[in-house]
OpenMM code with the backbone's topology and positions (N, CA, C; nanometers):
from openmm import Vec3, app, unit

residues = "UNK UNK UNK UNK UNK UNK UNK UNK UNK UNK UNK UNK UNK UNK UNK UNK UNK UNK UNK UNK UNK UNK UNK UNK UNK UNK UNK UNK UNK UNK UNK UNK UNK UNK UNK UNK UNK UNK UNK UNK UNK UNK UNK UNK UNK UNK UNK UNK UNK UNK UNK UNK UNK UNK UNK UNK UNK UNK UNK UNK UNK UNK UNK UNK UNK UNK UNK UNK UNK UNK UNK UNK UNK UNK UNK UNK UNK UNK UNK UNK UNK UNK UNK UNK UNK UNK UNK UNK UNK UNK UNK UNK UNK UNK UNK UNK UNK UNK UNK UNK UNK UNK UNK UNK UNK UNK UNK UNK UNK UNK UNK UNK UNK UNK UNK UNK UNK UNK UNK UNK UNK UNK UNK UNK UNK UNK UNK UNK UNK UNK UNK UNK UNK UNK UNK UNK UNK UNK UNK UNK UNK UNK UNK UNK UNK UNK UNK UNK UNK UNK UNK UNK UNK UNK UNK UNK UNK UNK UNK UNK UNK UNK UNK UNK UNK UNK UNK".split()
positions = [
    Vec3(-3.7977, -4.8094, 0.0647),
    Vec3(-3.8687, -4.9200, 0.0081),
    Vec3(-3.8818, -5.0281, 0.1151),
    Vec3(-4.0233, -5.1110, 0.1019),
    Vec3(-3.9883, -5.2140, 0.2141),
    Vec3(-4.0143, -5.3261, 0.1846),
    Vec3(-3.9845, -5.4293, 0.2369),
    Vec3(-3.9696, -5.6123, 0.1571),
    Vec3(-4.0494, -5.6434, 0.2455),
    Vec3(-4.1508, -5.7216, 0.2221),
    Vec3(-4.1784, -5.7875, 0.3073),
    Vec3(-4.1119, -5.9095, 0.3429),
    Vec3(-4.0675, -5.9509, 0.4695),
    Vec3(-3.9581, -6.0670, 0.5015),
    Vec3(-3.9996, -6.1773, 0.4616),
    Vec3(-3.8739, -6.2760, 0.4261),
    Vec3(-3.9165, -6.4329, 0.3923),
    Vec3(-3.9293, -6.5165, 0.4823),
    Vec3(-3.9816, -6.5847, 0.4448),
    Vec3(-4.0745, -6.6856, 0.5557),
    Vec3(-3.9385, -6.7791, 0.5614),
    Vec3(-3.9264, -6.8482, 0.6488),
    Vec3(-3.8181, -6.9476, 0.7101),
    Vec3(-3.8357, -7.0525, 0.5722),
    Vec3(-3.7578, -7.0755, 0.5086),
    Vec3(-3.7765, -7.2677, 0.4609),
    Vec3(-3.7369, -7.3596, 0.4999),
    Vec3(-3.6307, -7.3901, 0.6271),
    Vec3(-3.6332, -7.4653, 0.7090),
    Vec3(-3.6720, -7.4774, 0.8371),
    Vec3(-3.7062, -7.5970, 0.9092),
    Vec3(-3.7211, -7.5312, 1.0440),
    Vec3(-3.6317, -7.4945, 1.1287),
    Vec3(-3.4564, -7.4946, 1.0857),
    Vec3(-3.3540, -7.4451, 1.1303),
    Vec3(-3.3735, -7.2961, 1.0859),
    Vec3(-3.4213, -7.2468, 1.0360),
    Vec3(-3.4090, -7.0764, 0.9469),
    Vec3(-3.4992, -7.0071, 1.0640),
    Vec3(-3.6280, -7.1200, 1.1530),
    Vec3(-3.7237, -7.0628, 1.1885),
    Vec3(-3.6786, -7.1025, 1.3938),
    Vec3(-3.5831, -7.1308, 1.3939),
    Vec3(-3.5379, -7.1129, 1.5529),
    Vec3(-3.3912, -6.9972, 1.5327),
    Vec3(-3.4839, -6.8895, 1.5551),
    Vec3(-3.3991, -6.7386, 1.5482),
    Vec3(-3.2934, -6.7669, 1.6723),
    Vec3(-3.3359, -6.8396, 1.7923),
    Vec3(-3.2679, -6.7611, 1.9315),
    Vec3(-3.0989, -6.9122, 1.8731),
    Vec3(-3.1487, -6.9907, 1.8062),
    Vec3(-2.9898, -7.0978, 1.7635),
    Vec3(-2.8980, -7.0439, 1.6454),
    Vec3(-2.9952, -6.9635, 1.5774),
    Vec3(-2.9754, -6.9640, 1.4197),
    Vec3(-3.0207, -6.8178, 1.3973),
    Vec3(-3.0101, -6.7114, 1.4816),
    Vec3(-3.0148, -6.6062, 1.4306),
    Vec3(-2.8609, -6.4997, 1.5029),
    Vec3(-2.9105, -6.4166, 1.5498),
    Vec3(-2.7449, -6.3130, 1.5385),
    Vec3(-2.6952, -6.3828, 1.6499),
    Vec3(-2.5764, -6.3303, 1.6416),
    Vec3(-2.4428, -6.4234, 1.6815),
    Vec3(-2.3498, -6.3079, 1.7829),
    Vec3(-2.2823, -6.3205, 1.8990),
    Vec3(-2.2169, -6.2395, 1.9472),
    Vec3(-2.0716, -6.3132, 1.9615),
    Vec3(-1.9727, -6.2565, 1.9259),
    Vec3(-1.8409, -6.3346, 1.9476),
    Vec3(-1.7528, -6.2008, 2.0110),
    Vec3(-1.7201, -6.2398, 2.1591),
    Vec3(-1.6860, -6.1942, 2.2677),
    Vec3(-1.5261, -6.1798, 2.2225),
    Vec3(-1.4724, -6.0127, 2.2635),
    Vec3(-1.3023, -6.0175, 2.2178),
    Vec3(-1.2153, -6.1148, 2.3023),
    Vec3(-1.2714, -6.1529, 2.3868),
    Vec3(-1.1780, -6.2793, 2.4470),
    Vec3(-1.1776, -6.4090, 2.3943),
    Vec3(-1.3244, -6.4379, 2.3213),
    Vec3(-1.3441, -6.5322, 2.2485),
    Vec3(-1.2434, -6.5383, 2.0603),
    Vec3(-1.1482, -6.4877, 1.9951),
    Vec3(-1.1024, -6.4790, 1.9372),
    Vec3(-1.0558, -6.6095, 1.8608),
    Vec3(-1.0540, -6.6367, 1.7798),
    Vec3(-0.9675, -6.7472, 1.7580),
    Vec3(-0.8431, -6.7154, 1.6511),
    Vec3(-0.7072, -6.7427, 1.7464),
    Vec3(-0.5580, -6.7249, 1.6778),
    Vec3(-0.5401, -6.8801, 1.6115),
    Vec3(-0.5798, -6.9233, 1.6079),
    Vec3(-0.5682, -7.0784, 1.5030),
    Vec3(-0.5920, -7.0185, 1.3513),
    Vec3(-0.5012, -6.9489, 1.3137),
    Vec3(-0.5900, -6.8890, 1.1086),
    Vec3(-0.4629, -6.9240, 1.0545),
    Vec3(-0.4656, -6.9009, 0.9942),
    Vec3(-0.3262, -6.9132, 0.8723),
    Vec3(-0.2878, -6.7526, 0.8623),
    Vec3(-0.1591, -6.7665, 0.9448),
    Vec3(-0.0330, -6.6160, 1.0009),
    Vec3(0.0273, -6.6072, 0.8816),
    Vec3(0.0678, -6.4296, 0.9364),
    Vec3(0.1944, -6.4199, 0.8194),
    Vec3(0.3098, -6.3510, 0.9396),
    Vec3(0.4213, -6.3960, 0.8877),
    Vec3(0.5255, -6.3482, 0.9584),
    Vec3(0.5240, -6.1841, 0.9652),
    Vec3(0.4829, -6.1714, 1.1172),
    Vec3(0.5077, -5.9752, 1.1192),
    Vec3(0.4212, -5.9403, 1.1813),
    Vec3(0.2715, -6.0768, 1.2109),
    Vec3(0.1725, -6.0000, 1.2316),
    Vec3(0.0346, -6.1024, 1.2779),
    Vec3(-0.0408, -6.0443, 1.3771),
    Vec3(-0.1287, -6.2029, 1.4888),
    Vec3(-0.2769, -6.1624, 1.4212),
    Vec3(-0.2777, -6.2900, 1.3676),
    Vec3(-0.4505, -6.2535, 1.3064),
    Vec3(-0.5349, -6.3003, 1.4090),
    Vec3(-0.6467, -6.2746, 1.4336),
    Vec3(-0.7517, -6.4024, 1.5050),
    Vec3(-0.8766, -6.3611, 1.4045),
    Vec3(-0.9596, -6.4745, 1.4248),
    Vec3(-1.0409, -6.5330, 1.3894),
    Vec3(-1.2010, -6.4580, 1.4464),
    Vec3(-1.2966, -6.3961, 1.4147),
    Vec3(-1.4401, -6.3688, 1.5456),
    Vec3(-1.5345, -6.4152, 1.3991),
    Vec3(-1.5441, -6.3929, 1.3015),
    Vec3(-1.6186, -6.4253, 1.2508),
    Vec3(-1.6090, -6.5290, 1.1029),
    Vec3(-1.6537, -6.6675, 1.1019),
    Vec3(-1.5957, -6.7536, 1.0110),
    Vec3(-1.7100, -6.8459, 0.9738),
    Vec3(-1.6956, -6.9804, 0.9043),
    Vec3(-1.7619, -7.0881, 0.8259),
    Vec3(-1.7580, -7.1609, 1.0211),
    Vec3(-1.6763, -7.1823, 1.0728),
    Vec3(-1.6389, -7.2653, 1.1400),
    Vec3(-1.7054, -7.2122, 1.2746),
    Vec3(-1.6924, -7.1223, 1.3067),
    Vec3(-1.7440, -7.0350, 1.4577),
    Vec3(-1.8635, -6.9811, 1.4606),
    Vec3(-1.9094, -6.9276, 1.3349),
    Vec3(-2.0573, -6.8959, 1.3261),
    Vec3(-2.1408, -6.9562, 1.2483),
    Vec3(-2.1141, -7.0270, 1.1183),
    Vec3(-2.1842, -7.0685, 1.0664),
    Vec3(-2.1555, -6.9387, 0.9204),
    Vec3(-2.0777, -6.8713, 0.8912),
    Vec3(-2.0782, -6.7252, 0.7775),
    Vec3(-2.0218, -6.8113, 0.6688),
    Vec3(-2.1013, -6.8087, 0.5639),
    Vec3(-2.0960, -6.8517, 0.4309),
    Vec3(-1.9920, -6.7617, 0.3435),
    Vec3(-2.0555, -6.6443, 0.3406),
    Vec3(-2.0038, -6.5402, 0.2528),
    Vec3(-1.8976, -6.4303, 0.3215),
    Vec3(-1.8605, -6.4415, 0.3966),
    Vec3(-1.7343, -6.3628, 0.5062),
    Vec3(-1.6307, -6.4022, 0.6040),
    Vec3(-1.5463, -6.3647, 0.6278),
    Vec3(-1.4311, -6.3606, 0.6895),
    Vec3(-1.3997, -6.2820, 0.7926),
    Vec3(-1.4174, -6.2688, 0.9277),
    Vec3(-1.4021, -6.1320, 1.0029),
    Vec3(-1.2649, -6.1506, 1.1331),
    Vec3(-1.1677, -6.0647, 1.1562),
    Vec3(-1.1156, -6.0848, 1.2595),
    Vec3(-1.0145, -5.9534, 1.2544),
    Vec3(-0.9532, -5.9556, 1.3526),
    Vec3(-0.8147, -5.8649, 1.4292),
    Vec3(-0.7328, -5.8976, 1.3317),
    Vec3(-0.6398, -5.7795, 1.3362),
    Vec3(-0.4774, -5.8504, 1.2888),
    Vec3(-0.3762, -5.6977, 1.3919),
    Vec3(-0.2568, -5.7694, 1.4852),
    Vec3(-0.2375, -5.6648, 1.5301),
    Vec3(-0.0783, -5.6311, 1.4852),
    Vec3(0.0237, -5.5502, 1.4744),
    Vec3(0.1230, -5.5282, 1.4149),
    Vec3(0.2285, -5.4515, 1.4862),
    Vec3(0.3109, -5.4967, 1.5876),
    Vec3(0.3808, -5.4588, 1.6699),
    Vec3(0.4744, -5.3509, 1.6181),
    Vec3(0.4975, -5.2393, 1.6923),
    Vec3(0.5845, -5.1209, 1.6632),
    Vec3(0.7255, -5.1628, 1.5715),
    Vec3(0.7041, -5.1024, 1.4900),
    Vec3(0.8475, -5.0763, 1.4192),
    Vec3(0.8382, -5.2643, 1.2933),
    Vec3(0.7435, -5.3037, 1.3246),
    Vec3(0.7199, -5.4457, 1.2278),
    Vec3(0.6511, -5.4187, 1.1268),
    Vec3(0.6913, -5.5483, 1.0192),
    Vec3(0.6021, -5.5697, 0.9117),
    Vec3(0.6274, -5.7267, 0.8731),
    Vec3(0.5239, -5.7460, 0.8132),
    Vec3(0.4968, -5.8902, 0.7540),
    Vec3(0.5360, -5.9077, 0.6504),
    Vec3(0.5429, -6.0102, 0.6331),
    Vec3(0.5968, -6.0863, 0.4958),
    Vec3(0.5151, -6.0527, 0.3553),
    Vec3(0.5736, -6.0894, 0.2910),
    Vec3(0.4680, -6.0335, 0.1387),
    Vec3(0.3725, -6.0987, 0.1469),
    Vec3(0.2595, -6.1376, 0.1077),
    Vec3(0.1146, -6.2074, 0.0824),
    Vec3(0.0601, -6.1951, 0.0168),
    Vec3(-0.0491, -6.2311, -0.0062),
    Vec3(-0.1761, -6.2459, -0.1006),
    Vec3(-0.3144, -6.3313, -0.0562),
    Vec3(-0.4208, -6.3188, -0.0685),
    Vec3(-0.5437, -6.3678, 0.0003),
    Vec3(-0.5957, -6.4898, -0.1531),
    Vec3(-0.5639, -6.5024, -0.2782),
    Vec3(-0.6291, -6.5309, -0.3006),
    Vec3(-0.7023, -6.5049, -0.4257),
    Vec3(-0.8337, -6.5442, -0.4635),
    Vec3(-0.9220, -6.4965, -0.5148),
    Vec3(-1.0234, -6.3897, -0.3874),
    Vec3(-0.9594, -6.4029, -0.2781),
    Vec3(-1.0739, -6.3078, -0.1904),
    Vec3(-1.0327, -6.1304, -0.2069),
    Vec3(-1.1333, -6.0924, -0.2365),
    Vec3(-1.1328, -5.8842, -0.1468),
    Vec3(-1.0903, -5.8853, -0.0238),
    Vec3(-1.0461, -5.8126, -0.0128),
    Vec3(-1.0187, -5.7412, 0.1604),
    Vec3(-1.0082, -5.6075, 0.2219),
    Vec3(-1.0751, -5.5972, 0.3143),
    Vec3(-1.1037, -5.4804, 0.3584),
    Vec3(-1.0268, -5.4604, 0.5030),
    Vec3(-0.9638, -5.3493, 0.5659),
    Vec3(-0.8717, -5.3251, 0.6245),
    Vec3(-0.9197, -5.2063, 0.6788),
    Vec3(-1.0007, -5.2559, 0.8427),
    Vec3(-1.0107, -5.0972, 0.9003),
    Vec3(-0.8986, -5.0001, 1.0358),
    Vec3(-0.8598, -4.9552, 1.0112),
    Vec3(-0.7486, -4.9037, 1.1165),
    Vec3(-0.8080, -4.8044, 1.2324),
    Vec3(-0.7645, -4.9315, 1.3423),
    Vec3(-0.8928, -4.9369, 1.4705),
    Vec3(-0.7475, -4.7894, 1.5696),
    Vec3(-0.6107, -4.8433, 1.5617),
    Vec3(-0.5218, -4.7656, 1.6010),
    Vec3(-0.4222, -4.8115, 1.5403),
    Vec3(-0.3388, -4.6366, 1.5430),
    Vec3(-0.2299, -4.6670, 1.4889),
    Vec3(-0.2058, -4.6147, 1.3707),
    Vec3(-0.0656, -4.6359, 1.2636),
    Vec3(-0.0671, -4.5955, 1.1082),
    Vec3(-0.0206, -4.7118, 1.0608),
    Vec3(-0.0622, -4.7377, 0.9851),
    Vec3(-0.0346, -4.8622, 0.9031),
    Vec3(0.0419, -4.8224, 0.7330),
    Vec3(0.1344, -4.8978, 0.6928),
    Vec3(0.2040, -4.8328, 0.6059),
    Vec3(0.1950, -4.9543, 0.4937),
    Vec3(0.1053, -4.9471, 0.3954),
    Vec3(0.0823, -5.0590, 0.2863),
    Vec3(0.1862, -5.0485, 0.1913),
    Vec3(0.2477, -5.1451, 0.1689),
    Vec3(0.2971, -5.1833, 0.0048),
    Vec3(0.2598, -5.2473, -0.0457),
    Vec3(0.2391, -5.2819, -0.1808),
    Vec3(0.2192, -5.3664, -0.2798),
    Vec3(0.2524, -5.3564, -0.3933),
    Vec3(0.2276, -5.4877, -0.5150),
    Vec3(0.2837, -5.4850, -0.6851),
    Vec3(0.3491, -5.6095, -0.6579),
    Vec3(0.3861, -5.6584, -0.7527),
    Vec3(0.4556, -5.7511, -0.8007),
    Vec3(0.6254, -5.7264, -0.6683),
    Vec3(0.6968, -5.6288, -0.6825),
    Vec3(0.7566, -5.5897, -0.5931),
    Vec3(0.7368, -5.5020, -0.4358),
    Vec3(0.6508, -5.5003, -0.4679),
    Vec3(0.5768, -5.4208, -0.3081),
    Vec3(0.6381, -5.2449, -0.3277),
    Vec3(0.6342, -5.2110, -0.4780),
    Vec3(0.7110, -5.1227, -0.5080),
    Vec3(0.6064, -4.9612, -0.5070),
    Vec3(0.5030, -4.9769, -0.4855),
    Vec3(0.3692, -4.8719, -0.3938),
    Vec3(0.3728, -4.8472, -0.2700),
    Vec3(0.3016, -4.7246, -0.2210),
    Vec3(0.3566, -4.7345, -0.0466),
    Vec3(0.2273, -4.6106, -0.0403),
    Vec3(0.1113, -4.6459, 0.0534),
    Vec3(0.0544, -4.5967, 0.0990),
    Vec3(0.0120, -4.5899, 0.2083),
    Vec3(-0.0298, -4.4754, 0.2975),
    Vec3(-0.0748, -4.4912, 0.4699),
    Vec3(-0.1675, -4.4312, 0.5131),
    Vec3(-0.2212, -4.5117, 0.5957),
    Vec3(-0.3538, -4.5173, 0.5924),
    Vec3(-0.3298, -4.4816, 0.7832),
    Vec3(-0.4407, -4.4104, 0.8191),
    Vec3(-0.4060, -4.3815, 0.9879),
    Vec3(-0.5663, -4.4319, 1.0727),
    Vec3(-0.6148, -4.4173, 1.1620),
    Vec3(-0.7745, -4.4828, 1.2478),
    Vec3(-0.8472, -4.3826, 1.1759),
    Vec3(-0.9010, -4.4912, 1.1018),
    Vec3(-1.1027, -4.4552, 1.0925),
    Vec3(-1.0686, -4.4616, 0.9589),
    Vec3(-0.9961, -4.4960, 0.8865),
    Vec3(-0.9349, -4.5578, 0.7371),
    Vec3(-0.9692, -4.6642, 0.6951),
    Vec3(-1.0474, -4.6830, 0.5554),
    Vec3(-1.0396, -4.8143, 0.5524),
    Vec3(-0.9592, -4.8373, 0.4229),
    Vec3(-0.9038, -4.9675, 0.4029),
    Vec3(-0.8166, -4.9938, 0.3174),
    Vec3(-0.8758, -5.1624, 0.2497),
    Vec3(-0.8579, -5.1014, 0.0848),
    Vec3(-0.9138, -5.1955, 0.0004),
    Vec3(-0.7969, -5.2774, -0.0586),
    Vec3(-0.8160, -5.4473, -0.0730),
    Vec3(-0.6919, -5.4723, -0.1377),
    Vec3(-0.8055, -5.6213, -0.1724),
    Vec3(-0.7409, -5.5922, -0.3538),
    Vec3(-0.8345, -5.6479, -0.4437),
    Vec3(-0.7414, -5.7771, -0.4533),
    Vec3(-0.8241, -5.8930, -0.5071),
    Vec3(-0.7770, -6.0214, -0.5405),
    Vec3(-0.6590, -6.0731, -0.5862),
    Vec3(-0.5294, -6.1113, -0.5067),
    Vec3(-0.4327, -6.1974, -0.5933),
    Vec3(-0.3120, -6.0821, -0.5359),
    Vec3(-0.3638, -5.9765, -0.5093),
    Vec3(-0.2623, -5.8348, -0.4916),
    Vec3(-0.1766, -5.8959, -0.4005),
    Vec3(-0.0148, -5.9042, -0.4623),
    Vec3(0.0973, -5.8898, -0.3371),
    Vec3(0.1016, -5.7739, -0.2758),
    Vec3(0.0881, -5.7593, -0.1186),
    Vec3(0.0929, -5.6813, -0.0058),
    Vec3(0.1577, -5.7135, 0.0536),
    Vec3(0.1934, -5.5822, 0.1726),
    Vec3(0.2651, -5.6084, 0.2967),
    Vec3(0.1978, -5.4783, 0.4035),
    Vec3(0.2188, -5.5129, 0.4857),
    Vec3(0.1476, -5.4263, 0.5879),
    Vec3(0.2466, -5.4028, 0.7073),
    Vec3(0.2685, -5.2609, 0.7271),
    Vec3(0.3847, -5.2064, 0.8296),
    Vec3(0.3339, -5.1135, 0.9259),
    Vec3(0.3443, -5.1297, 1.0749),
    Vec3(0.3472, -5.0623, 1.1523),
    Vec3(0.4201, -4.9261, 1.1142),
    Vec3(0.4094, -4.8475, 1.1121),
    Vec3(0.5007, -4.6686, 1.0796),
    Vec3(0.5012, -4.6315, 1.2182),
    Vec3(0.4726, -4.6765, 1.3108),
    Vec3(0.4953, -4.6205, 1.4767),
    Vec3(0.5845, -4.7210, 1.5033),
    Vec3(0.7215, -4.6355, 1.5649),
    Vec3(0.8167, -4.7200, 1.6465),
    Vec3(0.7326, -4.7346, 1.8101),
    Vec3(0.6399, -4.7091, 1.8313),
    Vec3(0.5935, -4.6779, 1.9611),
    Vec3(0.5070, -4.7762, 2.0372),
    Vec3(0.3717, -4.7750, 1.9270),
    Vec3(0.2358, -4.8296, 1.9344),
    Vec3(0.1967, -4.9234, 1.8560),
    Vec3(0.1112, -5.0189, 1.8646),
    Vec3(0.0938, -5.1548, 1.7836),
    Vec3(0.0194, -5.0684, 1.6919),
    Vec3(0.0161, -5.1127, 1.6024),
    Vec3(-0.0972, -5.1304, 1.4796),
    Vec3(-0.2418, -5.2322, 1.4993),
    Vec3(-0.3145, -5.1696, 1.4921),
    Vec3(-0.4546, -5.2675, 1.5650),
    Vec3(-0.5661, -5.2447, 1.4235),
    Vec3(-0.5836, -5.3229, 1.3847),
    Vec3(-0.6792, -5.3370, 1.2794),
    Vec3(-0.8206, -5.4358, 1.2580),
    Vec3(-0.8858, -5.3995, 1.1864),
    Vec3(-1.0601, -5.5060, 1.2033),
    Vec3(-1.0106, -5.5578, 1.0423),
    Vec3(-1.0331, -5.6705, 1.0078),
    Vec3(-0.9877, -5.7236, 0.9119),
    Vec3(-1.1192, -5.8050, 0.8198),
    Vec3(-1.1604, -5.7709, 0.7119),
    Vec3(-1.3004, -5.8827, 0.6666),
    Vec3(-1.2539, -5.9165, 0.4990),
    Vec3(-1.2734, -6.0203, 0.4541),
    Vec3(-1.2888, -6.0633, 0.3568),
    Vec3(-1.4216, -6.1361, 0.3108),
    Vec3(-1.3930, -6.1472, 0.1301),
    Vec3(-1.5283, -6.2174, 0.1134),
    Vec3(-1.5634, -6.3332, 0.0837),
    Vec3(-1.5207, -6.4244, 0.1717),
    Vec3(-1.5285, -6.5509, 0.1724),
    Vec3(-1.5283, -6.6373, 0.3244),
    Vec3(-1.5702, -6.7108, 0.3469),
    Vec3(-1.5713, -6.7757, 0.5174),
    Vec3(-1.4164, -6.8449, 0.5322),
    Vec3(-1.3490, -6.8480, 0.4336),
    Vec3(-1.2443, -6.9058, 0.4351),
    Vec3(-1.1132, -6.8337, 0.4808),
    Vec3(-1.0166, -6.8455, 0.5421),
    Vec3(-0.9492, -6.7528, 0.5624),
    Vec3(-0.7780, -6.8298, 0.5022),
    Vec3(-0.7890, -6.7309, 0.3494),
    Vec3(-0.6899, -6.7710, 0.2079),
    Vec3(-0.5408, -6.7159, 0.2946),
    Vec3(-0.4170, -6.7026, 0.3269),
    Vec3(-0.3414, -6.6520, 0.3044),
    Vec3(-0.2444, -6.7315, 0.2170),
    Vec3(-0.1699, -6.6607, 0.1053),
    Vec3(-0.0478, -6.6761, 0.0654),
    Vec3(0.0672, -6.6181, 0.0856),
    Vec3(0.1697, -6.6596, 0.1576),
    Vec3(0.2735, -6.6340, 0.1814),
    Vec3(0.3866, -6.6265, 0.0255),
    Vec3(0.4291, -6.5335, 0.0120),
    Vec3(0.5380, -6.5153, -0.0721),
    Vec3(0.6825, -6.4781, -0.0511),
    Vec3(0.7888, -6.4989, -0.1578),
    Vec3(0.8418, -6.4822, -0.1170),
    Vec3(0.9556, -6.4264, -0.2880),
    Vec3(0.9058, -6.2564, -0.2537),
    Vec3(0.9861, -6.1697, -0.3456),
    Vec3(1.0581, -6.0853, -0.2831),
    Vec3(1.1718, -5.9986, -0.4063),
    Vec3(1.2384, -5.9283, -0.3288),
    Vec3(1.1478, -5.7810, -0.3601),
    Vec3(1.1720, -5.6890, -0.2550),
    Vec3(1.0924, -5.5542, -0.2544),
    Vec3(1.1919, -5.4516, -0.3305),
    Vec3(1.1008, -5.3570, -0.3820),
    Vec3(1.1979, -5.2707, -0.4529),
    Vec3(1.2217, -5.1896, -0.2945),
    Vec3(1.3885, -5.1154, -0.3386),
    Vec3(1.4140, -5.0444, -0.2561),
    Vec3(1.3312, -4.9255, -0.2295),
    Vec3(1.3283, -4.8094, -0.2907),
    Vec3(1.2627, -4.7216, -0.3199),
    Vec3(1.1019, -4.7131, -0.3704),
    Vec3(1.0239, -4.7725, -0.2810),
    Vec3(0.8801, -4.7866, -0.3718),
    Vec3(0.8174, -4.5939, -0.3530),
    Vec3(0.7234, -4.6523, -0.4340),
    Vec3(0.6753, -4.4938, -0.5181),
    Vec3(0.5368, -4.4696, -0.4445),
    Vec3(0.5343, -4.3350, -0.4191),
    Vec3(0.3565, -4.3491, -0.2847),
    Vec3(0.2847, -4.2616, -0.3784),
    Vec3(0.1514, -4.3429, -0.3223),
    Vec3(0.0436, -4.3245, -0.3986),
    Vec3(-0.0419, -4.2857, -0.3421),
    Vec3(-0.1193, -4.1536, -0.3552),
    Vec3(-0.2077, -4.1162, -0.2868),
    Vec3(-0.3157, -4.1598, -0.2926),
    Vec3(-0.4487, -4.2199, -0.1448),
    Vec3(-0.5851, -4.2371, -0.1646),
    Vec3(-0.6529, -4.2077, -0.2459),
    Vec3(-0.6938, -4.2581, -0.3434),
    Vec3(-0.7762, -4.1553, -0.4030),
    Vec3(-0.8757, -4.2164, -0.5011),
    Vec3(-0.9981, -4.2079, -0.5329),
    Vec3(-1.0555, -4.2905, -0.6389),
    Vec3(-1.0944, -4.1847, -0.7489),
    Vec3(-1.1682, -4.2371, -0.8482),
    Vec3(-1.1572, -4.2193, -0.9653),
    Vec3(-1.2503, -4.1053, -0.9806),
    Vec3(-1.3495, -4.0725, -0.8536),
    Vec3(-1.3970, -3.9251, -0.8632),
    Vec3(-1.3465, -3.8006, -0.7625),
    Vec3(-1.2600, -3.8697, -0.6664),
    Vec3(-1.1866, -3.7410, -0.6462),
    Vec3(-1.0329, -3.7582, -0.6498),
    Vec3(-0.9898, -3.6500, -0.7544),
    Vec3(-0.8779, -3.6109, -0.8047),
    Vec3(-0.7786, -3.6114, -0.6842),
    Vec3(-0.6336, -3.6361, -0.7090),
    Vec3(-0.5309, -3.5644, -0.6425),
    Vec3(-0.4139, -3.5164, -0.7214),
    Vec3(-0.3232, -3.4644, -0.6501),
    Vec3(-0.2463, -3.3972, -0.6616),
    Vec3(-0.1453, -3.5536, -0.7433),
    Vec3(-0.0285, -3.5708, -0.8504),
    Vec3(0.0369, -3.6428, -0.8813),
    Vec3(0.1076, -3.7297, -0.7615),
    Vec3(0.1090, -3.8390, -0.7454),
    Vec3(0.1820, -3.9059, -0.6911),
    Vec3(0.3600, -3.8674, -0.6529),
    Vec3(0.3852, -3.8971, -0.5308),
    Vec3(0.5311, -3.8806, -0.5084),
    Vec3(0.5945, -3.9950, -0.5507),
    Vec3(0.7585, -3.9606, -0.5656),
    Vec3(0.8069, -4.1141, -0.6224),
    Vec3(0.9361, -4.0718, -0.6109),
] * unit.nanometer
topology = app.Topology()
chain = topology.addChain("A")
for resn in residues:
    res = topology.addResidue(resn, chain)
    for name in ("N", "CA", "C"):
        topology.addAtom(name, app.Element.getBySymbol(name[0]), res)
């Protein structure tokens, strides 16, 4: 199907080379975000650096054998792509779920959800592309205790089946 494009309504909409795509260089990063203990976010795409209304974009990297503190984003979605590395999710009220996710994975974590995010390599960082849906960048820091024993849950959505969960 094809749209025909909309005409500019400002004359800011209509100077493409100020106000059209945007390149933000990996050296250009910005580590000024709101951290969680365990783990270095930066900043490439925001309200503040590009002008992004509706998104959130940056790194988060996760040093061997670490994990971060419990959290929560919010009212924001988040999406979690695993650039290298295995990354080992918990979450719940107790962080009492445990799923892992390895590169070329992406990982969904819906609004308000207490998480934690763990390097599973004593070796290699955890390197991840990080986006939410908001220009704002929400973290909440918490502070619960984890169940000992959390219960793993396999990937899986609601049209393809798996095998019962381990626990």
């Amino acid at each position: 199907m094809t749209v025909d494009a909309p005409q500019p309504n400002s004359p800011d909409e209509g100077n493409w080379r100020d106000n059209g795509v945007r390149v933000v260089k990996s050296n250009q990063l910005d580590t000024n975000t709101p951290q969680t203990p365990g783990m270095n976010r930066a900043a490439a795409i925001d309200a503040a650096r590009v002008g992004a209304q509706k998104l959130w974009a940056g790194t988060v990297t996760i040093h061997p054998d670490a994990k971060t503190g419990a959290h929560h984003h919010g009212e924001l979605e988040s999406v979690i792509y695993i650039v290298r590395g295995r990354a080992r999710m918990r979450w719940g009220e107790h962080l009492e779920f445990v799923a892992e996710a390895e590169p070329g994975d992406f990982i969904f974590v819906p609004p308000f959800v207490p998480h934690q995010e763990i390097n599973a390599s004593s070796e290699e960082p955890l390197e991840c592309v990080l986006v939410r849906s908001d220009s704002e960048a929400v973290v909440v820091n918490l502070d619960i205790d984890a169940a000992e024993q959390p219960s793993t849950v396999l990937w899986v959505d609601p049209i393809h089946q798996s095998p019962v969960s381990e626990g």
